[in-house]
DSSP file (Angstrom, degrees, kcal/mol; ACC not computed):
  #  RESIDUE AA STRUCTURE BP1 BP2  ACC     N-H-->O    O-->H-N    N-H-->O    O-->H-N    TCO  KAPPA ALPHA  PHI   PSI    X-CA   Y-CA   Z-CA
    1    1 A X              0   0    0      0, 0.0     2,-0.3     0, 0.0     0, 0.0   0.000 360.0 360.0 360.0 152.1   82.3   79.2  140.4
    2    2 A X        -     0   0    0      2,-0.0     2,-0.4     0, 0.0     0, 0.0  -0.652 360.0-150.0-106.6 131.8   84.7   77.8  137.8
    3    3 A X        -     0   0    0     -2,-0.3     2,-0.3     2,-0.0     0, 0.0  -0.746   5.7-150.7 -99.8 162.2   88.1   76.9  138.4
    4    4 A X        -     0   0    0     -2,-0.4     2,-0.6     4,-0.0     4,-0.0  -0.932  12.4-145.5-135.8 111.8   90.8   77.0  135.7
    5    5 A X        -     0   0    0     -2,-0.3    -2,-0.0     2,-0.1     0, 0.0  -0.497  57.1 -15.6 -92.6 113.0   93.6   74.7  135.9
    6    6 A X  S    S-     0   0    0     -2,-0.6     0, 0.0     2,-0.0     0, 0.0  -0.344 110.8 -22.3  82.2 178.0   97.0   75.7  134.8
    7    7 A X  S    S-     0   0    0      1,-0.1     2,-0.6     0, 0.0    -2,-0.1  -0.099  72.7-101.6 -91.1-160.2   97.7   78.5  132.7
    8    8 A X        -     0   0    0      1,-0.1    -1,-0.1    -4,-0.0    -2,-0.0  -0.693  44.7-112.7-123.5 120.4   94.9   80.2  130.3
    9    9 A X        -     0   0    0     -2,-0.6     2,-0.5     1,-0.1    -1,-0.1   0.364  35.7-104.1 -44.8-157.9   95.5   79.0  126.4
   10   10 A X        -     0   0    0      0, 0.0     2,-0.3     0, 0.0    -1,-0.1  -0.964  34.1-128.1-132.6 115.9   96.7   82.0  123.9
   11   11 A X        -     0   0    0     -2,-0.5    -2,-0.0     1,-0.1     0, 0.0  -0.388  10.0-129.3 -69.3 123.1   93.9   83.2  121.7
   12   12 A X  S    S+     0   0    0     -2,-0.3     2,-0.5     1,-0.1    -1,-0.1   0.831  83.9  80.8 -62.2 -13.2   94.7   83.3  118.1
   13   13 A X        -     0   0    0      1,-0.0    30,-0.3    31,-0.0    -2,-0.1  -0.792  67.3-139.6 -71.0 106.0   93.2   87.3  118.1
   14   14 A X  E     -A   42   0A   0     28,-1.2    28,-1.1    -2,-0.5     2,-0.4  -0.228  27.5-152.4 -62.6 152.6   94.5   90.1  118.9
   15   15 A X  E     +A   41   0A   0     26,-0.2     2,-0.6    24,-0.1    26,-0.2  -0.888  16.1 179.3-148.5 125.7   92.1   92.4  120.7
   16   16 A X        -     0   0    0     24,-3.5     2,-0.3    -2,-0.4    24,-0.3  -0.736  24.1-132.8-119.4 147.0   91.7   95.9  121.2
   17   17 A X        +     0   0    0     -2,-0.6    22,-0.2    22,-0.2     3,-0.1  -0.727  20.7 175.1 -94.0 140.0   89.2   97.9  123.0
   18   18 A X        +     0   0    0     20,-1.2     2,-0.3    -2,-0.3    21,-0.2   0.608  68.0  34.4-117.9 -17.5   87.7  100.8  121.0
   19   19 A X  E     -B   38   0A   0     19,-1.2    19,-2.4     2,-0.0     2,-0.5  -0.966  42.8-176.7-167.9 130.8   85.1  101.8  124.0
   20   20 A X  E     +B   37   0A   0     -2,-0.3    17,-0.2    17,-0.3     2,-0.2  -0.988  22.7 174.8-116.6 116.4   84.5  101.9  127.7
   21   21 A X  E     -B   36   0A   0     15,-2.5    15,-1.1    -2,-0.5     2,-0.7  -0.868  22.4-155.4-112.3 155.7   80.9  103.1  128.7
   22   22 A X  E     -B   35   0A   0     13,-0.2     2,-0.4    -2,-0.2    13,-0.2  -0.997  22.2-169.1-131.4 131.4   79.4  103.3  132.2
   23   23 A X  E     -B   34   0A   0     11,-1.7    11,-2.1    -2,-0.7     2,-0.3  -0.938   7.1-146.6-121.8 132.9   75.9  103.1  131.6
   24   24 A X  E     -B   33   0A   0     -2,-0.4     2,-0.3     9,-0.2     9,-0.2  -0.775   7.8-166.2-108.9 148.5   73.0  103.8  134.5
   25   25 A X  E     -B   32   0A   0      7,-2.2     7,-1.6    -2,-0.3     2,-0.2  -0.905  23.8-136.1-131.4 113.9   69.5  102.2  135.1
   26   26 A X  E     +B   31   0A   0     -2,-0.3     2,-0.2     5,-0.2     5,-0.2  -0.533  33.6 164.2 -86.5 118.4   67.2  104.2  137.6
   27   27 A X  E >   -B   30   0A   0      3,-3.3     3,-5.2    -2,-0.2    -2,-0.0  -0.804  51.6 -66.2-130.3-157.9   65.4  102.2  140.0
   28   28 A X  T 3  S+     0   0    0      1,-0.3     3,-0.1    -2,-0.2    -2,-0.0   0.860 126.7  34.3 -62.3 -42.1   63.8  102.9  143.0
   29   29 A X  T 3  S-     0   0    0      1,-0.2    -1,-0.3    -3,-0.0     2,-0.3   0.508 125.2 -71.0-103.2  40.8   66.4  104.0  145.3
   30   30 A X  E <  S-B   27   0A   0     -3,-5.2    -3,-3.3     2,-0.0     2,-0.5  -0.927  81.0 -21.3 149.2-150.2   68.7  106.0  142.6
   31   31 A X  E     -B   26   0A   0     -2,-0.3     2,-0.4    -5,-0.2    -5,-0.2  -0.866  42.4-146.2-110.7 143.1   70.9  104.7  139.9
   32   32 A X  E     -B   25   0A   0     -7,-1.6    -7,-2.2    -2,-0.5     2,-0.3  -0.859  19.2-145.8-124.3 127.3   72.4  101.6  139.4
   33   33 A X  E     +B   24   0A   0     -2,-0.4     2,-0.3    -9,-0.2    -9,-0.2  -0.680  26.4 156.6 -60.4 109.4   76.0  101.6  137.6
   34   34 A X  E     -B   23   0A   0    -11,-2.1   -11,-1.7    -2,-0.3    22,-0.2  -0.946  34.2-111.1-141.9 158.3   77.2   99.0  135.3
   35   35 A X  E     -B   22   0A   0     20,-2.3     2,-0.4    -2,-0.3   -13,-0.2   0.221  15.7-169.3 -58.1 157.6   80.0   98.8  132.2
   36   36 A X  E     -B   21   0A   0    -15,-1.1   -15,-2.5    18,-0.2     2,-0.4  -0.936  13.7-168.4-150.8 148.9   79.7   98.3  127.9
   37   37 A X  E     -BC  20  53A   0     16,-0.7    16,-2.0    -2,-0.4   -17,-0.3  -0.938  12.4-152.7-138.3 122.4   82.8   97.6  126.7
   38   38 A X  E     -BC  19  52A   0    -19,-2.4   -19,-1.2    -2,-0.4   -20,-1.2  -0.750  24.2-176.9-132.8 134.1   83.0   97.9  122.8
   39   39 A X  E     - C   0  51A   0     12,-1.5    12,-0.7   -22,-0.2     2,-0.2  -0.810  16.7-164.8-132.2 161.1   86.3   95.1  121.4
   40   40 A X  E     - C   0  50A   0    -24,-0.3   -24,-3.5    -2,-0.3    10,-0.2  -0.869  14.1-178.4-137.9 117.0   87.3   94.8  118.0
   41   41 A X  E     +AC  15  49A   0      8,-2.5     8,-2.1   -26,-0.2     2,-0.2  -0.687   5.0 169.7 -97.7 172.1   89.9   91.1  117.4
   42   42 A X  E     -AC  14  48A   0    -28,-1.1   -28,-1.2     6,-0.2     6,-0.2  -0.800  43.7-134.2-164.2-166.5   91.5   89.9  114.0
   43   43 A X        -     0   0    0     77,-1.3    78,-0.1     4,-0.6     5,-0.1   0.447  48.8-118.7-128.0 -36.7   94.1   87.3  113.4
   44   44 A X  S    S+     0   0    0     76,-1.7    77,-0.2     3,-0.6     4,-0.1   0.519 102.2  97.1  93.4   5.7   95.9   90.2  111.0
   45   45 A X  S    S-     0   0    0     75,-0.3    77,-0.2     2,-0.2    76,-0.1   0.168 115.9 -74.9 -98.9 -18.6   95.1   87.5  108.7
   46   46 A X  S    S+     0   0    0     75,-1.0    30,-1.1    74,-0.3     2,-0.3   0.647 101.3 109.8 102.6  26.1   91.6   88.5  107.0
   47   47 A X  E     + D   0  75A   0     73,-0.4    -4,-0.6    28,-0.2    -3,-0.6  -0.966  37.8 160.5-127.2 123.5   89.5   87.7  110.1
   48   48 A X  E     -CD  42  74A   0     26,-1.1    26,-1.7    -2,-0.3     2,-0.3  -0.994  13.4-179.5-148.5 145.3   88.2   90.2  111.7
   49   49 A X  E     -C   41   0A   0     -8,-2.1    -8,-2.5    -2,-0.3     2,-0.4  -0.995  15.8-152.4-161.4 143.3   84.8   90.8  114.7
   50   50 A X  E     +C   40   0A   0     22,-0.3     2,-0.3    -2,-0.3   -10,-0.2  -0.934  29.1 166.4-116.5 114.5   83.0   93.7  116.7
   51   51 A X  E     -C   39   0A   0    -12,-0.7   -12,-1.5    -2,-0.4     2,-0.3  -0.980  20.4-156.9-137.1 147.7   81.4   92.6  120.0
   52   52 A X  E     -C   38   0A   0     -2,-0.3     2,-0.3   -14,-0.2   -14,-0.2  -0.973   8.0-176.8-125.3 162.7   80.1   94.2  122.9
   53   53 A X  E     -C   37   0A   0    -16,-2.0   -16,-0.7    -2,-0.3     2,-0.4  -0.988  12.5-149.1-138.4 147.3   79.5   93.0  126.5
   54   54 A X        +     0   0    0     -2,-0.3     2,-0.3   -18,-0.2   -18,-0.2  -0.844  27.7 156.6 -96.9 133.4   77.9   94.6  129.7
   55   55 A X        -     0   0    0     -2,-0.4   -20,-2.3   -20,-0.2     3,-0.1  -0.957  52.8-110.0-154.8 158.6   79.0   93.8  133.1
   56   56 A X  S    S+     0   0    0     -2,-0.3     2,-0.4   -22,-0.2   -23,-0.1   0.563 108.2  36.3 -76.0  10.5   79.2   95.1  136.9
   57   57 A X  S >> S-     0   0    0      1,-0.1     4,-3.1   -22,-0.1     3,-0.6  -0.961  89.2-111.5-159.2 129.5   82.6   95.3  136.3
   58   58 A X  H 3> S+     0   0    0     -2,-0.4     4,-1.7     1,-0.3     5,-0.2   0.859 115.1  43.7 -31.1 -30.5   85.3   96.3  133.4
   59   59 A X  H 3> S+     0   0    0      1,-0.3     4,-1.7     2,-0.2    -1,-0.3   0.931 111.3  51.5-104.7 -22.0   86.6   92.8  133.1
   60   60 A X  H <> S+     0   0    0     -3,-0.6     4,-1.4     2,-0.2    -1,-0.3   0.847 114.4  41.8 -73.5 -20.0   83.4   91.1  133.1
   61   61 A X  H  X S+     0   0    0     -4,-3.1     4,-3.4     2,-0.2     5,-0.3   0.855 111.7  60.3 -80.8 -10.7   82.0   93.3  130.4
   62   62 A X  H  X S+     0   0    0     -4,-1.7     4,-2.4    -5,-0.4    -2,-0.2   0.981 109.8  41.6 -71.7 -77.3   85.5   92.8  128.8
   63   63 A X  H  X S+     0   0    0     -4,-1.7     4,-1.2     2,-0.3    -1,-0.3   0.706 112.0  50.6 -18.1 -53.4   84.8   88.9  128.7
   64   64 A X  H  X S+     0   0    0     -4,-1.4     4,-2.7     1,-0.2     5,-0.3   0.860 113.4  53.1 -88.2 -34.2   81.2   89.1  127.5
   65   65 A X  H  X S+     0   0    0     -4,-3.4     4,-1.8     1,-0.3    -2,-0.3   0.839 107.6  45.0 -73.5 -27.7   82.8   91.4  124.8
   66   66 A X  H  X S+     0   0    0     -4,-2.4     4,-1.4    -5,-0.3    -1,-0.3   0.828 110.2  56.0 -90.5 -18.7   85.3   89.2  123.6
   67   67 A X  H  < S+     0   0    0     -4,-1.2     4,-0.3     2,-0.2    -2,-0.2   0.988 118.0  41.1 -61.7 -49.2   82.6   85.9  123.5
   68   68 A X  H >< S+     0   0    0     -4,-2.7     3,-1.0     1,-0.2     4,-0.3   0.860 106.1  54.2 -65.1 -41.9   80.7   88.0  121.3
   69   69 A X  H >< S+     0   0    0     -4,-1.8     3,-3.3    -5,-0.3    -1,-0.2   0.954 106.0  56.9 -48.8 -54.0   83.1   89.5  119.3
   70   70 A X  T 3< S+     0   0    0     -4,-1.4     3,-0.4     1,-0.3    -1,-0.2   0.585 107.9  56.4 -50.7 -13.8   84.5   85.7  118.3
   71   71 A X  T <  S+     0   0    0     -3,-1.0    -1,-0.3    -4,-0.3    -2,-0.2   0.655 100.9  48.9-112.8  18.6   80.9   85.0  117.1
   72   72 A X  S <  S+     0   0    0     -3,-3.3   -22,-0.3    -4,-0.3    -1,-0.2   0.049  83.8 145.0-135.1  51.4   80.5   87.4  114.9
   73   73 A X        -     0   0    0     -3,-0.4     2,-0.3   -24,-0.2   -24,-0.2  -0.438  25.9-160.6 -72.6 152.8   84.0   87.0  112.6
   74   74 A X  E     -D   48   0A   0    -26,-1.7   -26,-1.1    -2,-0.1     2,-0.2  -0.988  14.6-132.6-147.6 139.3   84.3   87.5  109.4
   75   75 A X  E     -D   47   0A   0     -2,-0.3     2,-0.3   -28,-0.2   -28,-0.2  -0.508  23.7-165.1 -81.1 133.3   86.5   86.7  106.8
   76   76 A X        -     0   0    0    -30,-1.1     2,-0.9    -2,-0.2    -1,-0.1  -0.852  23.0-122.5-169.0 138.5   87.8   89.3  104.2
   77   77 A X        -     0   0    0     -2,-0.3     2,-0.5    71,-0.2     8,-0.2  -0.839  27.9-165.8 -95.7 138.3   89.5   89.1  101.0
   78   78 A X        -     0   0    0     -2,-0.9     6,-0.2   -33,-0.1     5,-0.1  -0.902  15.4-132.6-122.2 116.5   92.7   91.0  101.2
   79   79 A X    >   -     0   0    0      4,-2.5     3,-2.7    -2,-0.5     4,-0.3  -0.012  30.5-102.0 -49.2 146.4   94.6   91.9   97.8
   80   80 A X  T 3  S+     0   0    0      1,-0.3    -1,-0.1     2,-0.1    -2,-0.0   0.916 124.3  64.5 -23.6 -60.7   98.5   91.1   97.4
   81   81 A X  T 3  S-     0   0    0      1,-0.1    -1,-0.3     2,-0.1    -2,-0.1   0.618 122.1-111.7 -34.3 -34.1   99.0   94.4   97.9
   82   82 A X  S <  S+     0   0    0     -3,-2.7    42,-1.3     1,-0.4    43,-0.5   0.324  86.0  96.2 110.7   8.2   97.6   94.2  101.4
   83   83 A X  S    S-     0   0    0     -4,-0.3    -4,-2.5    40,-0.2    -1,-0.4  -0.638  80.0 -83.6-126.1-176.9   94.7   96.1  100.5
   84   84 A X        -     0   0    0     41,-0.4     3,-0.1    -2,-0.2    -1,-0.1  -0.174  34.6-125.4 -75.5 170.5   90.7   95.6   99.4
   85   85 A X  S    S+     0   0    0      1,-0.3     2,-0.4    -8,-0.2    -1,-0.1   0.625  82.2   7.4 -82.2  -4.5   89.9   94.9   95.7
   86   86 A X  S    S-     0   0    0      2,-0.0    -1,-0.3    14,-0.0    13,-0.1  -0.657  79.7 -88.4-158.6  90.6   87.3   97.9   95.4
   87   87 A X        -     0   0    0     -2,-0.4     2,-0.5    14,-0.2    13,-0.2   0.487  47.2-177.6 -43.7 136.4   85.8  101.0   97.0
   88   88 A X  E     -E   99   0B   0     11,-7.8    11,-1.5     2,-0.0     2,-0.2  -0.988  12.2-166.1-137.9 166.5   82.9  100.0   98.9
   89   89 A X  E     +E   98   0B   0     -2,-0.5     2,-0.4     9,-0.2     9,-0.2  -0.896  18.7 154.1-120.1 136.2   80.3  102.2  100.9
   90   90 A X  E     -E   97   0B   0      7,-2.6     7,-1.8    -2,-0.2     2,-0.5  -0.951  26.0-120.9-173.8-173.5   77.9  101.0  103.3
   91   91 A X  E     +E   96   0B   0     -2,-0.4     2,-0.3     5,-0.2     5,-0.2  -0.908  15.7 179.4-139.8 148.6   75.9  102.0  106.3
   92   92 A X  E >  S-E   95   0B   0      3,-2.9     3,-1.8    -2,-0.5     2,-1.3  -0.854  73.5 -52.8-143.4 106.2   74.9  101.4  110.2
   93   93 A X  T 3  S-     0   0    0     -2,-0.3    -2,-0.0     1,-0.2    47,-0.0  -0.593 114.7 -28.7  92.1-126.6   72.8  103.3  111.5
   94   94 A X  T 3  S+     0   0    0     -2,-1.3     2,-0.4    38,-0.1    40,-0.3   0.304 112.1 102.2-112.9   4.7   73.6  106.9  111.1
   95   95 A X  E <   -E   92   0B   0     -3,-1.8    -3,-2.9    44,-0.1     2,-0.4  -0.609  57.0-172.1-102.5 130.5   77.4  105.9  110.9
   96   96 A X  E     -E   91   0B   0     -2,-0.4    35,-1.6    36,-0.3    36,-0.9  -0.996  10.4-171.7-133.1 122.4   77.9  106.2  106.6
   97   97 A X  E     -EF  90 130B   0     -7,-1.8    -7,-2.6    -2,-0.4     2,-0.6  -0.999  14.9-163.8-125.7 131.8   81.9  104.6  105.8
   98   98 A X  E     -EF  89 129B   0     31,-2.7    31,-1.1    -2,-0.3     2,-0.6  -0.908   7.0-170.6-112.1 108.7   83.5  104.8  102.4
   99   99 A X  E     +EF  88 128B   0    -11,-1.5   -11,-7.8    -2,-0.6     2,-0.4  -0.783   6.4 177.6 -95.6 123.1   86.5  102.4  102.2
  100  100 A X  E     - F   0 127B   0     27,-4.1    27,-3.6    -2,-0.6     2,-0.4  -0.942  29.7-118.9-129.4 144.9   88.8  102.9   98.9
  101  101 A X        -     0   0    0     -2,-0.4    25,-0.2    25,-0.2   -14,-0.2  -0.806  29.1-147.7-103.0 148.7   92.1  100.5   98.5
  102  102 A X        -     0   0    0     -2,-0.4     2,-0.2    23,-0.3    23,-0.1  -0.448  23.5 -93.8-105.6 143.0   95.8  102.1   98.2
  103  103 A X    >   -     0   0    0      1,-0.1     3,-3.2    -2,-0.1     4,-0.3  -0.449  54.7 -72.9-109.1-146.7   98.2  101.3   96.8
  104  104 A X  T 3  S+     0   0    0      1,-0.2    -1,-0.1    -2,-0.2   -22,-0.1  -0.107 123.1  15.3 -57.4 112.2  101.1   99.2   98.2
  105  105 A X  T 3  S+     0   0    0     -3,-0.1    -1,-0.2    19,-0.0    -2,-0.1   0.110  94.4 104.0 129.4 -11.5  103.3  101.7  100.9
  106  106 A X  S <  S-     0   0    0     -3,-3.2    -2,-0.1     1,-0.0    20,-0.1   0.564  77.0-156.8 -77.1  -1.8  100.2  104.6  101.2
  107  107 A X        -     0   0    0     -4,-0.3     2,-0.6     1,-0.1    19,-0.2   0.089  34.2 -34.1  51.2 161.3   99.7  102.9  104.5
  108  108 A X        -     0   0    0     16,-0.3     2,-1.8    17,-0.2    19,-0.2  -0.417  62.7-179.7 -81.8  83.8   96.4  102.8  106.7
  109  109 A X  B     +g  127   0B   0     17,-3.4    19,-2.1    -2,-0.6     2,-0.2  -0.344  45.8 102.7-101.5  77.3   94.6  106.7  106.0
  110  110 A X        -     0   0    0     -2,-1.8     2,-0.1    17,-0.1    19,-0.1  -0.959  63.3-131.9-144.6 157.5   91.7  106.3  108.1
  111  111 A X     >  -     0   0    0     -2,-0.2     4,-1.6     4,-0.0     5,-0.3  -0.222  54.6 -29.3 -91.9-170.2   90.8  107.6  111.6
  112  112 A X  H >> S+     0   0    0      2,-0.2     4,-1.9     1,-0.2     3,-1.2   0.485 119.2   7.4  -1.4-118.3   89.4  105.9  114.6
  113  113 A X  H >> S+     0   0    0      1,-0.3     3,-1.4     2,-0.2     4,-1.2   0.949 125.5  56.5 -50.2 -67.3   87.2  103.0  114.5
  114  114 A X  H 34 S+     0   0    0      1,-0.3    -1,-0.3     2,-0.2    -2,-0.2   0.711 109.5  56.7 -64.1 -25.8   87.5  102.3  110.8
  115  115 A X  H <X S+     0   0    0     -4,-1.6     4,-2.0    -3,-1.2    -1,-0.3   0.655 111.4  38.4 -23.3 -51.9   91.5  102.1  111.7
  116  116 A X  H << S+     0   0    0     -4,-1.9     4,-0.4    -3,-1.4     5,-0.2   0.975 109.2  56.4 -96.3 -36.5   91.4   99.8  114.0
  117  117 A X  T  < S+     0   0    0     -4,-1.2     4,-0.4     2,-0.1    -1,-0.2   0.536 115.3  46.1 -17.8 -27.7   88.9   97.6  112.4
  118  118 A X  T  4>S+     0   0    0     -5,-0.4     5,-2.4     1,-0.2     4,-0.5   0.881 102.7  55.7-108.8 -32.7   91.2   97.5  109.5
  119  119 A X  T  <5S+     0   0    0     -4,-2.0    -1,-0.2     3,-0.2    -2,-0.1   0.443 108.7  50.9 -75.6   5.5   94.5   96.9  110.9
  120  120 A X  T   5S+     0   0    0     -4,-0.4   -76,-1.7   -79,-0.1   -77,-1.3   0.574 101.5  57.8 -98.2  -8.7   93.2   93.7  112.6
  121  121 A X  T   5S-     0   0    0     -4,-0.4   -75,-1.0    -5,-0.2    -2,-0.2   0.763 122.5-116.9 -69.9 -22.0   91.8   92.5  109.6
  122  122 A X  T   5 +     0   0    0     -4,-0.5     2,-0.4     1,-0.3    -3,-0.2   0.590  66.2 144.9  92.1   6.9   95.8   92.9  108.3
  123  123 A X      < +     0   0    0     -5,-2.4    -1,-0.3     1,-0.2   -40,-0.2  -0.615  15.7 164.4 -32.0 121.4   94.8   95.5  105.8
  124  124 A X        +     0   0    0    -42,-1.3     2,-0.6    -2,-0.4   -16,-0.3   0.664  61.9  56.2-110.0 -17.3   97.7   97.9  105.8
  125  125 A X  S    S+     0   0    0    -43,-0.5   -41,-0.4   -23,-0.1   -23,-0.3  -0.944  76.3 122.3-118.5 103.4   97.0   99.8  102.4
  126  126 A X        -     0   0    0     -2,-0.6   -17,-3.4   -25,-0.2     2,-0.4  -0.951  54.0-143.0-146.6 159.7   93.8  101.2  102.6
  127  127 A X  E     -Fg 100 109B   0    -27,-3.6   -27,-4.1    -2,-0.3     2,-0.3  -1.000  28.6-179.1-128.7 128.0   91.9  104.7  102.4
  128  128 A X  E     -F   99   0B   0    -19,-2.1     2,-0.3    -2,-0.4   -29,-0.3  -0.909   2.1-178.8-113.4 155.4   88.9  104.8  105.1
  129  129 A X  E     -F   98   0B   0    -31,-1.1   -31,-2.7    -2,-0.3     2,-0.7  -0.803  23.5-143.0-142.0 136.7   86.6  107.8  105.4
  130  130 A X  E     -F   97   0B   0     -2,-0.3   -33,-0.2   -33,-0.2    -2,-0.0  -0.503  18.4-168.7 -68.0 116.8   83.8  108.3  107.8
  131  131 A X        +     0   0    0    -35,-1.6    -1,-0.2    -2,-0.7     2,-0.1   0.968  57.3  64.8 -63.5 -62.4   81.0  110.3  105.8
  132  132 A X  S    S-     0   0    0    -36,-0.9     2,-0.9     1,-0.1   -36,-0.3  -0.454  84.9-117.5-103.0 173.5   78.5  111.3  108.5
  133  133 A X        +     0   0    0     -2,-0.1     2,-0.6   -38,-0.1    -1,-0.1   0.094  64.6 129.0 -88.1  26.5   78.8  113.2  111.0
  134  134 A X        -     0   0    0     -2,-0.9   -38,-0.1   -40,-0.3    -2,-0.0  -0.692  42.2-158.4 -98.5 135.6   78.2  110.6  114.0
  135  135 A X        +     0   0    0     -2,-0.6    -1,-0.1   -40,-0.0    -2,-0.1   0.587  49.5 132.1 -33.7 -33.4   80.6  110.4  116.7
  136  136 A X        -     0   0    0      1,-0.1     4,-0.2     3,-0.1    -2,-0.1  -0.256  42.4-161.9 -58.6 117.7   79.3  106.8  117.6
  137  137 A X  S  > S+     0   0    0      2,-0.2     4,-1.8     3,-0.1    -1,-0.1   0.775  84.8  47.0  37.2 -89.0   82.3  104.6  118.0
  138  138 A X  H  > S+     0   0    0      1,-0.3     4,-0.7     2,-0.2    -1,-0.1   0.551 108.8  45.2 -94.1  -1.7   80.2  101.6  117.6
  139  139 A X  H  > S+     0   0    0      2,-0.1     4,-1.6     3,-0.1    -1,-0.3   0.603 111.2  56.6 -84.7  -5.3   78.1  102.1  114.7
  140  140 A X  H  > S+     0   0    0      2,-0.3     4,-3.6    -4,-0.2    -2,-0.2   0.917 109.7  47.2 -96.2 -39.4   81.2  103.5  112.7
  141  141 A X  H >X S+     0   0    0     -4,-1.8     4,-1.5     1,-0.3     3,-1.3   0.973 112.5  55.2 -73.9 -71.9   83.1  100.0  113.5
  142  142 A X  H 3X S+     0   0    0     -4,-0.7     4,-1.6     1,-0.3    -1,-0.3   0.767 109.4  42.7 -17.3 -43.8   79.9   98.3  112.3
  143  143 A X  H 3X S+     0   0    0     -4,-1.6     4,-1.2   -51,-0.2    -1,-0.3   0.866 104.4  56.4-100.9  -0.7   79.8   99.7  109.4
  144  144 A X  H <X S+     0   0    0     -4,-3.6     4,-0.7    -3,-1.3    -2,-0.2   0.704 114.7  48.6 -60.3 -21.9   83.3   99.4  108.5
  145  145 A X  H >X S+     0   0    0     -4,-1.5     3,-2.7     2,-0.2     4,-1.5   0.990 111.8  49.9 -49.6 -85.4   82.3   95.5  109.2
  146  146 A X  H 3X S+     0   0    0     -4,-1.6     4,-1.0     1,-0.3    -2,-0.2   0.569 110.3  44.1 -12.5 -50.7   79.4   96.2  107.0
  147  147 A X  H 3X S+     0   0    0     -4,-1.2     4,-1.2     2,-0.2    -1,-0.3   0.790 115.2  55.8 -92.1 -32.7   81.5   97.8  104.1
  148  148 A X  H XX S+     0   0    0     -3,-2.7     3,-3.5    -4,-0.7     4,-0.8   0.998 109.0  45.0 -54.6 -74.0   84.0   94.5  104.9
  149  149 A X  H 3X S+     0   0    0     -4,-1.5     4,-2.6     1,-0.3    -1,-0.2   0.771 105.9  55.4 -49.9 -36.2   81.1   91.8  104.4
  150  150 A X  H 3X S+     0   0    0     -4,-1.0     4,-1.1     1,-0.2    -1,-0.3   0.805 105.7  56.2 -95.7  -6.7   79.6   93.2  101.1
  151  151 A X  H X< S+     0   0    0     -3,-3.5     3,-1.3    -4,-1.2    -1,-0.2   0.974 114.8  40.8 -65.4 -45.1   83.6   92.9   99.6
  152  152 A X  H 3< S+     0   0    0     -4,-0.8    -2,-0.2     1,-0.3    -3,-0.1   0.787 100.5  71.2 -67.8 -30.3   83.3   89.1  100.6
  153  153 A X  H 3<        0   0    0     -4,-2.6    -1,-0.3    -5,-0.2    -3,-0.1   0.931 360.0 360.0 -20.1 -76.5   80.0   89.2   99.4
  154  154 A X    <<        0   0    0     -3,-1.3    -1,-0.2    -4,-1.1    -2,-0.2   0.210 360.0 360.0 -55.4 360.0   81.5   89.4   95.7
C-alpha cells in the first residue's frame, strides 16, 4: 500500500462527475456488485477529457476515472467570443450531437452531457443539441468530444 506524504498537490482540472453506475457480474453463488463512474475535467481553458473507471468502491472507480480521463485530453480552439468557429455534427455510437456557436452573451443552450462537456472546455457561448434519441450519458459526452476534435482537426 502506498503512503502519501504531506498534503495531495492541486490538479490543474476541474472535475465533474456526469455518472454513477452499479454494475453486476453473475457468478456462481449470485451477483457480484461493483461501481463505473463516468468524469468529465477541463482547465476552462480549451482542454477538455471523458474517462471512465470501475471499482469495488465509489472512490476507487472515481480514481481510475480521473487517470483515464487525463489521458484522453484534448485541446479545443475557442473563438474570442468564447465560443467554436463553426457548426459541427458528429457521432458515437447511437448518441448524434450538433454543436452550433453563439454569439457573445447567448450563454451555454445545451442540456446535460454536451453542457458540461462544454463548460469545462470554457466555452460559454455555444448552442448544443442532442439529435438522437439515446439517453446514454456517456456516448452523448463522447460525441460532444467527437464534435470537439473534428473543430481542432481544421
Amino acid at each position: 500500500m502506498r503512503r502519501h506524504s504531506g498534503p495531495r498537490e492541486r490538479s490543474e482540472f476541474d472535475q465533474k462527475t456526469l455518472d454513477v453506475r452499479r454494475v453486476a457480474r453473475v457468478v456462481k453463488g449470485g451477483r457480484r456488485f461493483s461501481f463505473r463512474v463516468t468524469i468529465v475535467i477541463g482547465n476552462k481553458n480549451g482542454k477538455v477529457g471523458v474517462g471512465i473507471g470501475k471499482g469495488a468502491d465509489v472512490a476507487i472507480a472515481i480514481d481510475k476515472a480521473m487517470h483515464d480521463a487525463k489521458k484522453s485530453v484534448i485541446l479545443v480552439p475557442i473563438t474570442k467570443g468564447s465560443s467554436i468557429a463553426y457548426d459541427v455534427r458528429a457521432k458515437f455510437g447511437s448518441a448524434d450531437v450538433l454543436l452550433r456557436p453563439a454569439r457573445e452573451g447567448r450563454g451555454l443552450v445545451a442540456g446535460g452531457p454536451v453542457r458540461l462537456v462544454a463548460g469545462l472546455a470554457g466555452i460559454q457561448n455555444l448552442t448544443g443539441k442532442i439529435l438522437s434519441r439515446s439517453p446514454n450519458k456517456l456516448n452523448n459526452a463522447r460525441a460532444t468530444i467527437e464534435a470537439l476534435k473534428k473543430l481542432a482537426a481544421k
